[in-house]
MILUM-683890 format. One record per residue: residue in three letters; x, y, z of N, C-alpha, C in turn. Coordinates in Angstrom, 2 decimals, m for minus. Each point is the difference from the previous one (the first is absolute). Example, Ala and Ser with C-alpha at 12.3 -4.5 7.8 and 13.67 -1.06 7.14 Angstrom:
BEGIN
{zado "Ala" {13.19 m5.69 7.80} {m0.89 1.19 0.00} {0.90 1.20 0.00}}
{zado "Ser" {m0.35 1.05 m0.72} {0.82 1.19 0.06} {m0.77 1.09 0.73}}
! end
This chain:
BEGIN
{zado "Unk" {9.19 m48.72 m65.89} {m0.08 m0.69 m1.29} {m0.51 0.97 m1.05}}
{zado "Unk" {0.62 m0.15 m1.18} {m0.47 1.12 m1.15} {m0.58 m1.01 m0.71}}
{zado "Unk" {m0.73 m0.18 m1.69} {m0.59 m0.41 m0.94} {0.00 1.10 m1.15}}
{zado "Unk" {1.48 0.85 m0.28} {m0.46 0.51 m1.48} {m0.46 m0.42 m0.89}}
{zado "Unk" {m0.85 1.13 m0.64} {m0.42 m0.81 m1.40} {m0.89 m1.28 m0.33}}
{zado "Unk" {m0.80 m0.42 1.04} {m1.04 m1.07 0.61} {m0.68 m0.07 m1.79}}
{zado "Unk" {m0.42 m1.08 m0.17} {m0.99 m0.44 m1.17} {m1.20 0.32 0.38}}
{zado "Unk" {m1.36 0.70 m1.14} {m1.08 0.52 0.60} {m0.44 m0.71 1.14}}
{zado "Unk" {m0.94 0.49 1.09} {m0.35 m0.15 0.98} {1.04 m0.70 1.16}}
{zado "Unk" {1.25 0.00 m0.33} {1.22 m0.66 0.95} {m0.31 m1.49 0.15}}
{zado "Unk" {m0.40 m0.55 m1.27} {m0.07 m1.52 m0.29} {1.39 m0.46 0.23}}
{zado "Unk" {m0.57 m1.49 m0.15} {1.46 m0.91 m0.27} {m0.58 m0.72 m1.12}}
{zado "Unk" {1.51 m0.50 m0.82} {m0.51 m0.64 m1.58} {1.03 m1.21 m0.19}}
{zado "Unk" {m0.45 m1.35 m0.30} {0.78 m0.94 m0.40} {m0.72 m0.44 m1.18}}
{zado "Unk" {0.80 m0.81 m0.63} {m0.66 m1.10 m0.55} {0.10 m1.56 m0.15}}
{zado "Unk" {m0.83 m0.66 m0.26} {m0.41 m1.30 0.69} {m0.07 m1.17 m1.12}}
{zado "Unk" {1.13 m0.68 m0.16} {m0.58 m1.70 m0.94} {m0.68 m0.59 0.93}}
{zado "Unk" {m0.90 m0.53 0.38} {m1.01 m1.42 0.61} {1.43 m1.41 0.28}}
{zado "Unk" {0.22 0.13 1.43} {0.98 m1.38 m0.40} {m1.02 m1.51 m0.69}}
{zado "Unk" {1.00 m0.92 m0.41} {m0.30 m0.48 m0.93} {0.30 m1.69 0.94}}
{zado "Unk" {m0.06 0.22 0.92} {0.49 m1.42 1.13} {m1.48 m0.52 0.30}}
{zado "Unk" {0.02 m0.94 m0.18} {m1.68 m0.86 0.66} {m0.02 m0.14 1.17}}
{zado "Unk" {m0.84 0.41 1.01} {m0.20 0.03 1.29} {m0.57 m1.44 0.34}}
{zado "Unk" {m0.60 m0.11 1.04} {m0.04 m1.33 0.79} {m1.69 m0.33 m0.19}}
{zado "Unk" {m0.72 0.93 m1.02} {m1.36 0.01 m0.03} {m0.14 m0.46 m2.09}}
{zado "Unk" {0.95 0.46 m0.25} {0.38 m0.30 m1.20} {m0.15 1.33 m0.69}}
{zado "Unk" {0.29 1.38 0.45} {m0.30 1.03 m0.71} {1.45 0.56 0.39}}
{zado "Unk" {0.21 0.43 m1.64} {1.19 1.11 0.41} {m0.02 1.41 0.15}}
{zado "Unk" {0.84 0.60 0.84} {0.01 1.42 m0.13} {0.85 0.46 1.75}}
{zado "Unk" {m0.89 0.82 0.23} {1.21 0.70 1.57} {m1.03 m0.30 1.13}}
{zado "Unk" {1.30 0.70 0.83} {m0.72 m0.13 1.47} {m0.98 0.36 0.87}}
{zado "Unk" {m0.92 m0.11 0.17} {m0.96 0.59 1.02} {0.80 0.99 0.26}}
{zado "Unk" {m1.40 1.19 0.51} {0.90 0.68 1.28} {m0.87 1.03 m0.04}}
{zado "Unk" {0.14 1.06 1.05} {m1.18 1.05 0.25} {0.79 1.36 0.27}}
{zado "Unk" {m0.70 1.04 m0.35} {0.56 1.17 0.62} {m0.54 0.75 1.18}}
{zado "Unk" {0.71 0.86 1.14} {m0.78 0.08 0.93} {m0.87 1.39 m0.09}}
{zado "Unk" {1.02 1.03 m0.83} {m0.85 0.93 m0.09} {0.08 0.90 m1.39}}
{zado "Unk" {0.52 m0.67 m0.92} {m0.06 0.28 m1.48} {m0.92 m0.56 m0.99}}
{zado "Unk" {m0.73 0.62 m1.16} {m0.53 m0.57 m1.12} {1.09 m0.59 m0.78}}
{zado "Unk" {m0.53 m0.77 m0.86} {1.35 m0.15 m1.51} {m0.99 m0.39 m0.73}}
{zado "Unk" {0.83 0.34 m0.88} {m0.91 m0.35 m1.50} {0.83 m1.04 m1.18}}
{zado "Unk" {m0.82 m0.25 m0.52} {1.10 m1.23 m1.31} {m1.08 0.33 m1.16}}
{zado "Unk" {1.42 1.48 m0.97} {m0.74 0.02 m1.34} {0.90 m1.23 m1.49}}
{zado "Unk" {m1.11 m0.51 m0.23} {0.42 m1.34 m0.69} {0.60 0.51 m1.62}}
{zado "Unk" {0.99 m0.33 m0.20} {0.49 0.99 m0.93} {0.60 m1.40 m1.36}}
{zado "Unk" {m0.59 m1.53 0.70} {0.37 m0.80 m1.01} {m0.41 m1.55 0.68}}
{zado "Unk" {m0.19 m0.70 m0.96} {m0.17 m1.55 0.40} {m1.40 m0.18 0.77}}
{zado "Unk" {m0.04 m1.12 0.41} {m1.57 m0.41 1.47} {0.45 m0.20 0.80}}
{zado "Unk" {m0.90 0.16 0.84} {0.08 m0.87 1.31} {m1.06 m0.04 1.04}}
{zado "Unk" {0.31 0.37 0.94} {m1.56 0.17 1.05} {1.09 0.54 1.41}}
{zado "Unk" {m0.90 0.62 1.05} {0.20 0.51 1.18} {m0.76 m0.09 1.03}}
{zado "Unk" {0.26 m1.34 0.71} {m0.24 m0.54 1.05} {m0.61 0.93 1.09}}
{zado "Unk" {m1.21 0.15 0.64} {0.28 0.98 1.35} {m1.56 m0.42 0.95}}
{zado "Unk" {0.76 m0.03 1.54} {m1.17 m0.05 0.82} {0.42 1.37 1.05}}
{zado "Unk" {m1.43 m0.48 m0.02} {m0.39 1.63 0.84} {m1.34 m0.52 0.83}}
{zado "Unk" {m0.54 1.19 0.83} {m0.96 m0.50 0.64} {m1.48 m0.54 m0.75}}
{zado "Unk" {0.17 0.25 m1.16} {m1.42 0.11 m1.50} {0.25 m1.64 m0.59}}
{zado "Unk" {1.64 m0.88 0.77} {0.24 m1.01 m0.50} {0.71 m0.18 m0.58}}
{zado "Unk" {0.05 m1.19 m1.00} {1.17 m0.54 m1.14} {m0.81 0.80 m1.06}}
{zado "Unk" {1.83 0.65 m0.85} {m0.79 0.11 m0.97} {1.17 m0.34 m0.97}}
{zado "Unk" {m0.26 m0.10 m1.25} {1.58 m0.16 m1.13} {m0.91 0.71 m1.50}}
{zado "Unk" {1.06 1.14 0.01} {m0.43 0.84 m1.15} {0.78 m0.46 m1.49}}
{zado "Unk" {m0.61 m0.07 m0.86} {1.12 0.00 m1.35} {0.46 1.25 m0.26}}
{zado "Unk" {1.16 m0.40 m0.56} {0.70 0.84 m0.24} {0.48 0.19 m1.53}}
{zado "Unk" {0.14 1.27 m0.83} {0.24 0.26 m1.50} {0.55 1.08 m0.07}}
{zado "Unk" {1.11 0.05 m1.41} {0.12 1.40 0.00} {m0.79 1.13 0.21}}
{zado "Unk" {0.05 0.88 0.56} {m0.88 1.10 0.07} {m0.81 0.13 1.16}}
{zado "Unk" {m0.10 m1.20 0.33} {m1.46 0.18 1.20} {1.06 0.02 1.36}}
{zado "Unk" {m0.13 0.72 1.44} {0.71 0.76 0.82} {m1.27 m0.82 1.31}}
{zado "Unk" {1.50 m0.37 0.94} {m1.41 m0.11 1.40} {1.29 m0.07 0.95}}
{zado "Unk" {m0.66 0.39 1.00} {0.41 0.94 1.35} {m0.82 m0.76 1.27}}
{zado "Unk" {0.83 0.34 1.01} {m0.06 m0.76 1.50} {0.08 0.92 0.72}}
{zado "Unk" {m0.70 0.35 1.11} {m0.10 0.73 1.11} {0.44 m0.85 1.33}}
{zado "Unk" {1.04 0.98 0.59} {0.12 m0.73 1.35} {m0.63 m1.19 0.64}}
{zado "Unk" {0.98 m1.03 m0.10} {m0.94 m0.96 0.75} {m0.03 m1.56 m0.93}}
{zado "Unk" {m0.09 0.60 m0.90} {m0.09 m0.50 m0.84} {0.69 m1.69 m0.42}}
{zado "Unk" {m0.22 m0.99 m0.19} {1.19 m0.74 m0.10} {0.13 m0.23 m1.55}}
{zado "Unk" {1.31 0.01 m0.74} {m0.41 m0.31 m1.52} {1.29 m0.81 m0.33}}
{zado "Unk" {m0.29 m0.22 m0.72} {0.92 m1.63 m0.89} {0.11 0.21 m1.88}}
{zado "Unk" {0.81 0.51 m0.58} {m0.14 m0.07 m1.12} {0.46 m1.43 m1.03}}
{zado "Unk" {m0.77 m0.47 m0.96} {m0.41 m0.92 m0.88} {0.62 m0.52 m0.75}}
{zado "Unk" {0.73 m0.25 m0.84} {0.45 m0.17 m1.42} {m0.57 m0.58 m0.70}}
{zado "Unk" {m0.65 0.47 m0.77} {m0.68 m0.72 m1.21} {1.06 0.12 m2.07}}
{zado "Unk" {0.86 0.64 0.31} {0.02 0.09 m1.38} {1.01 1.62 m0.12}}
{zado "Unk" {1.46 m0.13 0.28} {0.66 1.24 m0.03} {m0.32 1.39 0.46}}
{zado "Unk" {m0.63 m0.09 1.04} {m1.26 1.03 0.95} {1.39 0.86 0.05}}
{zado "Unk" {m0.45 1.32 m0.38} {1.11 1.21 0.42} {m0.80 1.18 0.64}}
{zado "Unk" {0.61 0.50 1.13} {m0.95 0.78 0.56} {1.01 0.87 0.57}}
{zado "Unk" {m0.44 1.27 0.03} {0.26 1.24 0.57} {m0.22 0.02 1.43}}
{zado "Unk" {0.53 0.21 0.87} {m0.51 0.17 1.73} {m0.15 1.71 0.73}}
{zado "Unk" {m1.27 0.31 m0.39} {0.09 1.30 1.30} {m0.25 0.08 1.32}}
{zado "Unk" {1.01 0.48 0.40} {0.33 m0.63 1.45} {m0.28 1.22 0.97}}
{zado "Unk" {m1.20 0.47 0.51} {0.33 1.30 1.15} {0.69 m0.09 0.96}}
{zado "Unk" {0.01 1.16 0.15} {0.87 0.78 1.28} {1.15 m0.53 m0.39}}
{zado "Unk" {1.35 0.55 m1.31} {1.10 m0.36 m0.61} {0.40 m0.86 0.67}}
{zado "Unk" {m0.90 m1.08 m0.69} {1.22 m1.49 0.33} {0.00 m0.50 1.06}}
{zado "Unk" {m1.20 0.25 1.19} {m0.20 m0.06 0.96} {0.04 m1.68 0.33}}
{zado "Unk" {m0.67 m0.56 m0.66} {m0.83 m1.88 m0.26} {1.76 m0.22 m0.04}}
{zado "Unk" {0.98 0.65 m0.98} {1.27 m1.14 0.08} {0.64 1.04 0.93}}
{zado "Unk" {m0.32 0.82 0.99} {0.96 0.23 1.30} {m0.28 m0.71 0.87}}
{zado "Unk" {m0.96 m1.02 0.01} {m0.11 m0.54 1.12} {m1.74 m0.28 0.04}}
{zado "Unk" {m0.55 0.89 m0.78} {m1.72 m0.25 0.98} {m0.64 m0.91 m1.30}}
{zado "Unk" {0.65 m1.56 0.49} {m0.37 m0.97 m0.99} {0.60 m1.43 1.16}}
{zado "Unk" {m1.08 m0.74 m0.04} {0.10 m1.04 1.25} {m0.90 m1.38 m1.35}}
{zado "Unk" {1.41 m0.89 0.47} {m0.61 m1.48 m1.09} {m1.12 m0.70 1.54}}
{zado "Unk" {m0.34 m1.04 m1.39} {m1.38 m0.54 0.64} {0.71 m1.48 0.43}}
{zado "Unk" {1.49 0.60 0.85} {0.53 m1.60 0.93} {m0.83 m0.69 0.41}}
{zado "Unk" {0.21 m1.26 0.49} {m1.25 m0.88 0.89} {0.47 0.69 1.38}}
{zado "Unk" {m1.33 m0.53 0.76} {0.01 0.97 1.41} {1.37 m0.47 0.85}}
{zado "Unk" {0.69 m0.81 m0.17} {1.05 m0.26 1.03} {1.26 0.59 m0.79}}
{zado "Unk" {0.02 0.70 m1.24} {1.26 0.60 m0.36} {m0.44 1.75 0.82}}
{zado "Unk" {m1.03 0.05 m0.52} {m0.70 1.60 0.71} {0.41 0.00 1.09}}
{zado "Unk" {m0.40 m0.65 0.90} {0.06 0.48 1.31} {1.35 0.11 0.47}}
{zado "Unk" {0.88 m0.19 m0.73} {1.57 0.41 0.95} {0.66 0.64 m1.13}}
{zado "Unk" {0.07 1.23 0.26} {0.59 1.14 m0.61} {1.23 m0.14 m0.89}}
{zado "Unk" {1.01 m0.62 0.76} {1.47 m0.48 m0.64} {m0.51 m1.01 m0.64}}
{zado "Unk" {m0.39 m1.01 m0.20} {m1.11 m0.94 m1.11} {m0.04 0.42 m1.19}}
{zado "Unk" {m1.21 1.07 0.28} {m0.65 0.48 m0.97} {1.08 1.04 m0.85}}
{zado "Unk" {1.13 0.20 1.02} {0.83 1.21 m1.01} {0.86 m0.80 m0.59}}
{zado "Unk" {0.44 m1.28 0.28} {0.95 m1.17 m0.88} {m0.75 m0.30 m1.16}}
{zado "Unk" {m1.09 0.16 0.13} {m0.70 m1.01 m0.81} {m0.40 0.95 m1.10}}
{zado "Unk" {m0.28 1.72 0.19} {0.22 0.68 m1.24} {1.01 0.64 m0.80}}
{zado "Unk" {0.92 m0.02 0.94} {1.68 0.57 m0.37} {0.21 m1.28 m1.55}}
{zado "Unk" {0.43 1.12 m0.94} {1.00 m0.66 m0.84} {1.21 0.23 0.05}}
{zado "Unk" {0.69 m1.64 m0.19} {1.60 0.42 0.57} {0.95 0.86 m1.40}}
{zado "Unk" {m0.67 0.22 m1.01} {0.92 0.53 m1.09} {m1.30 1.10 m0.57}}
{zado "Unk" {0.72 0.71 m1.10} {m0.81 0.62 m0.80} {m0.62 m0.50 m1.25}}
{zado "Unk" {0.82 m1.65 m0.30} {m0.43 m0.13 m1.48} {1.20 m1.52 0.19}}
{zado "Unk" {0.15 m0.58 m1.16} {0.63 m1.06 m0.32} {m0.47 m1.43 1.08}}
{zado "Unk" {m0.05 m1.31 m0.57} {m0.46 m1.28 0.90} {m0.34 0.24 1.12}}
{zado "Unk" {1.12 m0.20 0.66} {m0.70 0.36 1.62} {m1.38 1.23 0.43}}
{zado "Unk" {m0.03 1.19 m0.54} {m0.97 1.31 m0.24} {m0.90 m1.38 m0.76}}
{zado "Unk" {m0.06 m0.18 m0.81} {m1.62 m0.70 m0.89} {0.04 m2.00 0.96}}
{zado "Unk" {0.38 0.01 0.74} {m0.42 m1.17 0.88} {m0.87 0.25 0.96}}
{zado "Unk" {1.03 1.14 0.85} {m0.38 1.08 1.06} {m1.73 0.60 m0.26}}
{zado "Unk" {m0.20 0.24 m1.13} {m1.08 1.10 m0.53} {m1.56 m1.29 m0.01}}
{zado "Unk" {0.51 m1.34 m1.06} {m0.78 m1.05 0.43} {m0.15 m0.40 1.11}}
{zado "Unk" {0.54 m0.31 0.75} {m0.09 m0.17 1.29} {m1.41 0.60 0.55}}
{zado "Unk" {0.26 1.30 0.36} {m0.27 1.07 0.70} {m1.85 m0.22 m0.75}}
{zado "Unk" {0.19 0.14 m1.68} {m1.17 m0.48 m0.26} {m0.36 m0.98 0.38}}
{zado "Unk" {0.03 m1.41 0.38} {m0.37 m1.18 0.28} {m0.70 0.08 1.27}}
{zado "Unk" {0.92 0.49 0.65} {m0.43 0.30 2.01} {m1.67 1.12 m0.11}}
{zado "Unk" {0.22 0.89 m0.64} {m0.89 0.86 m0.69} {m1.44 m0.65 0.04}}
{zado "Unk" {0.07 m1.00 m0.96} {m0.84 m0.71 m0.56} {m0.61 m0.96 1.08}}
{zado "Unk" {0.68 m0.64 0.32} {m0.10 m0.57 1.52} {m1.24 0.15 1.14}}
{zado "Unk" {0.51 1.27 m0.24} {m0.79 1.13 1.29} {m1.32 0.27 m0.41}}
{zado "Unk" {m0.03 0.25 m1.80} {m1.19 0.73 m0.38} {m1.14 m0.90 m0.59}}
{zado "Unk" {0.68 m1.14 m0.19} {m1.16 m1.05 m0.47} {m1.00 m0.06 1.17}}
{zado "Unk" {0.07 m0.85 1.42} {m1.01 0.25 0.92} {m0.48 1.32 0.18}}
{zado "Unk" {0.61 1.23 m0.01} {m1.20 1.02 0.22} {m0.59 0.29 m0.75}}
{zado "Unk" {0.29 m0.68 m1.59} {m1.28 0.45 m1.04} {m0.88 m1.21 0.23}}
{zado "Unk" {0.51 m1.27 0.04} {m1.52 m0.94 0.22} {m0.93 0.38 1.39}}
{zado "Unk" {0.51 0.63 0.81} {m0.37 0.20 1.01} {m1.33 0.96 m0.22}}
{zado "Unk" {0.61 0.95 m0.72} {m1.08 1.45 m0.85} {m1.20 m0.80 m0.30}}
{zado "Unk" {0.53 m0.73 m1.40} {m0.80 m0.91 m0.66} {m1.29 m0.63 0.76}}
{zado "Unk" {0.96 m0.83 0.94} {m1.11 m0.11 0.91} {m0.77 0.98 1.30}}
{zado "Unk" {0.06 0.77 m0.29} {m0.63 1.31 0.69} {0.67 m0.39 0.95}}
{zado "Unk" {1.04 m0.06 0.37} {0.81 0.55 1.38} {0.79 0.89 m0.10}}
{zado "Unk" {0.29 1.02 0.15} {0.48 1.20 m0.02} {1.36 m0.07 1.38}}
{zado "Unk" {m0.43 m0.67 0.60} {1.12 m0.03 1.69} {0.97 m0.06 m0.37}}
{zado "Unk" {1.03 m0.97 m1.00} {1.36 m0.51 m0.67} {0.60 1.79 m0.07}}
{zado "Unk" {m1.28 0.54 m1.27} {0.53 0.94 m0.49} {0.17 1.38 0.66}}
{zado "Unk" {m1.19 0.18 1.05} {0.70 1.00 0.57} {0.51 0.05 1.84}}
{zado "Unk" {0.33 m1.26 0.17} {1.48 m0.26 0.81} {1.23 0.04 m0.80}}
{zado "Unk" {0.15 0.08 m1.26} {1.20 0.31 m1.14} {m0.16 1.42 m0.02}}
{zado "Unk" {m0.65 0.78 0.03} {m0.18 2.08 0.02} {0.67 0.07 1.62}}
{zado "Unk" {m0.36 m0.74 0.99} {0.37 0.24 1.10} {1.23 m0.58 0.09}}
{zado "Unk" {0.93 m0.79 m0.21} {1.33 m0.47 0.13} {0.43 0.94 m0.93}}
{zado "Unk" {m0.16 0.51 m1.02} {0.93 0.62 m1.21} {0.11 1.53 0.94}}
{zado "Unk" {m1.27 0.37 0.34} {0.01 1.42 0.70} {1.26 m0.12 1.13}}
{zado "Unk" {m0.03 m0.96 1.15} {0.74 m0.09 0.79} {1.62 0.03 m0.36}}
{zado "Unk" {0.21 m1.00 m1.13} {1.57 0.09 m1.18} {0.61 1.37 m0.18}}
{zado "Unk" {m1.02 0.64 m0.28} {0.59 1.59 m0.64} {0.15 0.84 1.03}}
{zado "Unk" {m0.19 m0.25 0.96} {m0.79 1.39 1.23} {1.34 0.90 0.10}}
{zado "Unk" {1.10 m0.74 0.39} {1.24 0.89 m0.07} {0.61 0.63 m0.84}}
{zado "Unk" {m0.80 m0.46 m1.16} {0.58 0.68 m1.54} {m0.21 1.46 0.21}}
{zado "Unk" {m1.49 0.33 0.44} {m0.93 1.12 m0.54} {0.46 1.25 0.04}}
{zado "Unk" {1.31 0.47 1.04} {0.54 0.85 0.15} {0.88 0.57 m1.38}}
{zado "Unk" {0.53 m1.19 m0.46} {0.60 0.45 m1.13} {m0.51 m0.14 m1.28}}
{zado "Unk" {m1.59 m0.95 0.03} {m0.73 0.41 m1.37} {m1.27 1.59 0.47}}
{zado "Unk" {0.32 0.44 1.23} {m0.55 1.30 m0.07} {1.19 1.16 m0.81}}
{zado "Unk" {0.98 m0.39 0.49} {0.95 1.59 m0.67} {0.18 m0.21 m1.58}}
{zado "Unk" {m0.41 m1.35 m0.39} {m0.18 m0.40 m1.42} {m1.32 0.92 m0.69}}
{zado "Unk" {m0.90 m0.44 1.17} {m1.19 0.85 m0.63} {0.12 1.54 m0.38}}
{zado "Unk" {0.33 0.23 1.22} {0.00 1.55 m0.12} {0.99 0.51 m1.12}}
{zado "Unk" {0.94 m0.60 m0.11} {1.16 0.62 m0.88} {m0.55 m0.48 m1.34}}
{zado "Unk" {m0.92 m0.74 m0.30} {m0.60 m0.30 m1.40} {m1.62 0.73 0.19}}
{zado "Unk" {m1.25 m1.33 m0.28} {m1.22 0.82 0.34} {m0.24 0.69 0.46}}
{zado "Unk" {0.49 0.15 1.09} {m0.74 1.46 0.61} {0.75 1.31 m0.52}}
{zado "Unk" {0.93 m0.12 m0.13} {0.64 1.29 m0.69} {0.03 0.06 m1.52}}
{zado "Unk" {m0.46 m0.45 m0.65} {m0.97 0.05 m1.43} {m0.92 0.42 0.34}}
{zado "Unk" {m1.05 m0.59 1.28} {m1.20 0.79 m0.42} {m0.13 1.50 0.99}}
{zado "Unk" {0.86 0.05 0.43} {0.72 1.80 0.95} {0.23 0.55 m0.94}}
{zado "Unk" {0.68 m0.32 m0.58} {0.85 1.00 m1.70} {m1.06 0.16 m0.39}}
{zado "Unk" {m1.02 m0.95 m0.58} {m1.01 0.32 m1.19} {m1.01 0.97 0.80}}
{zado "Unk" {m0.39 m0.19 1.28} {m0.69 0.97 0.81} {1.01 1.17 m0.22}}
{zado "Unk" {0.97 0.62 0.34} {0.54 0.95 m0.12} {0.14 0.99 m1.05}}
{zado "Unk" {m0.14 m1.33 m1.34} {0.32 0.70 m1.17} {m1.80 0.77 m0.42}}
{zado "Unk" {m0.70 m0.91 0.60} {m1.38 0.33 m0.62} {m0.50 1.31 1.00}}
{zado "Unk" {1.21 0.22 0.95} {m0.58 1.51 0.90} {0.69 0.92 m0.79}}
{zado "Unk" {1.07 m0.51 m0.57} {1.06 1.73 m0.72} {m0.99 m0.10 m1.17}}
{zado "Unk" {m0.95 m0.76 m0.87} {m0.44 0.45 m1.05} {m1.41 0.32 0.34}}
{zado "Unk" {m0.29 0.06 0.66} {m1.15 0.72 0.50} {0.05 1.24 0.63}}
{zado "Unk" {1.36 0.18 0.71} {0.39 1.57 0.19} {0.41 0.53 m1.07}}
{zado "Unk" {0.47 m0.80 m1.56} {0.26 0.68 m1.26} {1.60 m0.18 m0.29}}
{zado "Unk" {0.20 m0.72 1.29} {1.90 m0.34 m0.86} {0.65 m0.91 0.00}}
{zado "Unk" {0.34 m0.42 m0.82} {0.15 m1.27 m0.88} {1.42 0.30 m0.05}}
{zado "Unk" {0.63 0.29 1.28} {1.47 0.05 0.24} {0.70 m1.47 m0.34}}
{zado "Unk" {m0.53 m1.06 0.44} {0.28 m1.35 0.23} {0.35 m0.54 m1.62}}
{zado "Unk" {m0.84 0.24 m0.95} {0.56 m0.22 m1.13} {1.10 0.06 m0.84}}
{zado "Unk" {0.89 0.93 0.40} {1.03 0.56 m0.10} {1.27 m0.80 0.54}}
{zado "Unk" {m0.17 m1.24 0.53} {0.79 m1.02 0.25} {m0.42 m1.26 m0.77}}
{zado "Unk" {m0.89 m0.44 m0.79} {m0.43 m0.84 m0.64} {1.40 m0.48 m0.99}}
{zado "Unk" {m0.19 m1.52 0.01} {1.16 m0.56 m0.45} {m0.74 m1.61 m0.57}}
{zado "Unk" {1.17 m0.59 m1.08} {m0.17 m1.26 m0.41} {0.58 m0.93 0.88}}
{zado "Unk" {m0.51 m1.12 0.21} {0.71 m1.59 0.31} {0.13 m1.21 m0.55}}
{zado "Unk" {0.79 m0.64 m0.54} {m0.04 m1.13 m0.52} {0.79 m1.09 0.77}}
{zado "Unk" {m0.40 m1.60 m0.32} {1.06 m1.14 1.02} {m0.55 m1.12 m0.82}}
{zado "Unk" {0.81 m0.86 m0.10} {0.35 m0.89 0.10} {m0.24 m1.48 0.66}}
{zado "Unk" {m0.55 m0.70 m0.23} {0.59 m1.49 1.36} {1.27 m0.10 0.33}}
{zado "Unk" {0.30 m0.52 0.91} {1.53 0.39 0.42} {0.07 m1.32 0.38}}
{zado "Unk" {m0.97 m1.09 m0.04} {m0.21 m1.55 0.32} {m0.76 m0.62 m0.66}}
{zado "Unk" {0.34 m0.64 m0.84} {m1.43 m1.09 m0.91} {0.33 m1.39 0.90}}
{zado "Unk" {m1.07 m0.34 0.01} {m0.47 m1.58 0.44} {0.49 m0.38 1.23}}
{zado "Unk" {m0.36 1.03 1.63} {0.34 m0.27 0.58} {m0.63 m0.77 0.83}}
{zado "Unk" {m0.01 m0.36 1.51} {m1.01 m1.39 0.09} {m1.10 1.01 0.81}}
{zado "Unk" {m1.01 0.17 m0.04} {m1.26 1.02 0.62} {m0.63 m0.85 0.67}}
{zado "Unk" {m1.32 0.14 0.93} {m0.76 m0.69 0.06} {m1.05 m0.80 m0.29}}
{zado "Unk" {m0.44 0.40 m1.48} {m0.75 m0.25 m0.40} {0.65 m0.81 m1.34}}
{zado "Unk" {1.49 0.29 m0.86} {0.14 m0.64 m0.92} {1.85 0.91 m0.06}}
{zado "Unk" {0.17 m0.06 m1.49} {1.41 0.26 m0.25} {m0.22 1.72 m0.04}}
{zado "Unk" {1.00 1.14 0.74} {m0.42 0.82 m0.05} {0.83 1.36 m0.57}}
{zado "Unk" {m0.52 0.93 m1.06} {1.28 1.07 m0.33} {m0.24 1.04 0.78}}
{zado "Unk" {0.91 0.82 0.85} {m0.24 0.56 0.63} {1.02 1.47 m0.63}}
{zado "Unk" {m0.38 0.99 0.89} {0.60 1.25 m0.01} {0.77 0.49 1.47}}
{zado "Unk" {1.57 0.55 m0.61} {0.25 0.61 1.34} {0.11 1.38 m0.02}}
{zado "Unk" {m1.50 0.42 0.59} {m0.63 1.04 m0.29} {m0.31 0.46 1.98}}
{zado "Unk" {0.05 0.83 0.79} {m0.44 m0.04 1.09} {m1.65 0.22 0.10}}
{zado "Unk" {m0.41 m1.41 0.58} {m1.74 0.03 m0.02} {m0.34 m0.37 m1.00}}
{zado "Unk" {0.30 m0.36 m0.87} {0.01 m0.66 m1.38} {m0.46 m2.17 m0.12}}
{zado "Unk" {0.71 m0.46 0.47} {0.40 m1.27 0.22} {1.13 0.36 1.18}}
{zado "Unk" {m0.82 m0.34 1.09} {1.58 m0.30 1.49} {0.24 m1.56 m0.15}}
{zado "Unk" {1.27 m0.04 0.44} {m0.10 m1.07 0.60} {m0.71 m0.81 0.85}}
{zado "Unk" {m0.53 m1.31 m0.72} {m0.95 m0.74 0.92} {0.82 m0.57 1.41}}
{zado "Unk" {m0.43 m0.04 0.88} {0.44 0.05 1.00} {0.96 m1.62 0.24}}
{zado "Unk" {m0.60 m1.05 m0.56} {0.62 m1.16 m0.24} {0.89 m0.19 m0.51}}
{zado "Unk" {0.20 1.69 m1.29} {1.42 m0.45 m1.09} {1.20 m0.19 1.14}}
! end
């Protein structure tokens, strides 16, 4: 696998409307869901909202505004909000890693536990048009489902719901890992090899490497496609925005 031309640090970049569908709690916005071994970040670049997330520290729900930026570490479970045309930027490590696959919804425990289940139940059957935005609610609804008891559960200081959900999601991916390792390497880790490399030729004094320096510019190549979290524009950029594994 190659990744020319990776965005600093071999990120991945979308961007994010807040869906706008009322869930079964009466809040709108997207789906639960966790990553197994990526950060992401959501820089808020318009509108409100808030960002749902339990972790072992508990429930928590952050507001959200232009300008102000918050981030999830592995493990993490998060739910984004809609309060009010929320537009947000997504940095996604290890290029695009969270939509190759290392992103598991917060099903109820009897969709989890059977693999072909759980992969019907995140597959969208289109890319876009009715069926794609039924498909996409859906998927949120079941979502929601799953994640309401393990946050009252938090709430009420039980923690068990939530991390028997880290242990079923871990088990989901296990066969992935082979192919989100050659992801890694061909993105993060070989950004930060290069930048080690480059910082040994300028310390021996040659700054050979410069001498290939070049511009990039792109495009969305997709506005408003269905993401997990809301309507999503993406780039077809390699490591950029991949395909989520459901499209």
């Amino acid at each position: 696998m190659s990744l020319p031309h990776p965005l600093p640090g071999a990120i991945g970049l979308s961007h994010l409307s807040a869906y706008g569908w009322e869930a079964a709690d009466g809040v709108c916005g997207g789906s639960p869901h966790l990553h197994l071994v990526c950060t992401e970040a959501y820089v808020v670049t318009g509108g409100r909202g808030a960002v749902q997330t339990l972790s072992p520290g508990g429930y928590r729900e952050v507001p959200l505004e232009a300008g102000s930026i918050a981030w999830f570490t592995p493990g993490t479970v998060h739910r984004m909000v809609q309060g009010g045309d929320l537009r947000i930027t997504v940095l996604m490590q290890n290029s695009g890693l969270p939509e190759a696959g290392d992103a598991v919804f917060t099903f109820p425990p009897d969709v989890l536990a059977d693999p072909e289940r759980y992969a019907a139940a995140a597959k969208l059957p289109a890319k876009e048009g009715p069926e794609a935005e039924a498909a996409a609610r859906k998927r949120r609804d079941l979502a929601v489902e799953g994640y309401l008891p393990l946050r009252e559960a938090l709430e009420a200081g039980d923690d068990g719901p939530y991390l028997e959900f880290q242990q079923t999601a871990a088990r989901l991916v296990r066969d992935k890992i082979p192919t989100w390792r050659e992801l890694w390497r061909a993105g993060a880790l070989a950004t930060a090899e290069r930048t080690g490399a480059q910082l040994d030729a300028l310390e021996s004094g040659d700054p050979g490497h410069l001498a290939g320096s070049d511009s990039y510019d792109s495009r969305p190549s997709r506005l408003g496609g269905y993401g997990m979290c809301g309507r999503r524009d993406e780039y077809e950029l390699p490591g950029t925005t991949l395909p989520y594994q459901g499209d």
